[in-house]
C-alpha positions, 0 to 999 in steps of 0.5 A, spaced: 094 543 320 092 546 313 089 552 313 081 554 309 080 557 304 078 563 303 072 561 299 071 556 306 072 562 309 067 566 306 061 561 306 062 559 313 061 567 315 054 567 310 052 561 314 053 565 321 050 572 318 044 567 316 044 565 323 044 571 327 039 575 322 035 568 324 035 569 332 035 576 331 028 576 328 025 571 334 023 574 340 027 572 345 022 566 348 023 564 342 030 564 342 030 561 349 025 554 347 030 553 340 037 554 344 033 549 350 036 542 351 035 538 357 042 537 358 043 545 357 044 546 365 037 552 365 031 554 364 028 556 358 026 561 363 033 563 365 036 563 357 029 568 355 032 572 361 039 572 359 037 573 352 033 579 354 039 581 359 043 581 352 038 585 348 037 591 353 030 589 354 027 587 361 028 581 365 021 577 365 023 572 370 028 576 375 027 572 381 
């Protein structure tokens, strides 16, 4: 296996640095409803609480 280059490896942490200043800019409903899909196994509920959970926020949902 070869492996990346360093220019490969610089692009690929500007691509998830982009990623993650995308997210952190959404509320955390948002996150959830783009993170859904119908084979993800939760709730869109269930995610905007976990995402909630990761920010030190409230839980909306808590059951």
């Amino acid at each position: 296996m070869t492996r990346p280059s360093a220019a490969a490896v610089q692009k690929a942490g500007e691509i998830l640095a982009a990623g993650q200043r995308a997210a952190d800019q959404m509320t955390a409903r948002e996150l959830a409803e783009a993170a859904w899909t119908p084979t993800c196994g939760a709730t869109v509920d269930e995610l905007e609480d976990e995402i909630r959970q990761r920010r030190g926020l409230p839980l909306a949902h808590a059951s």
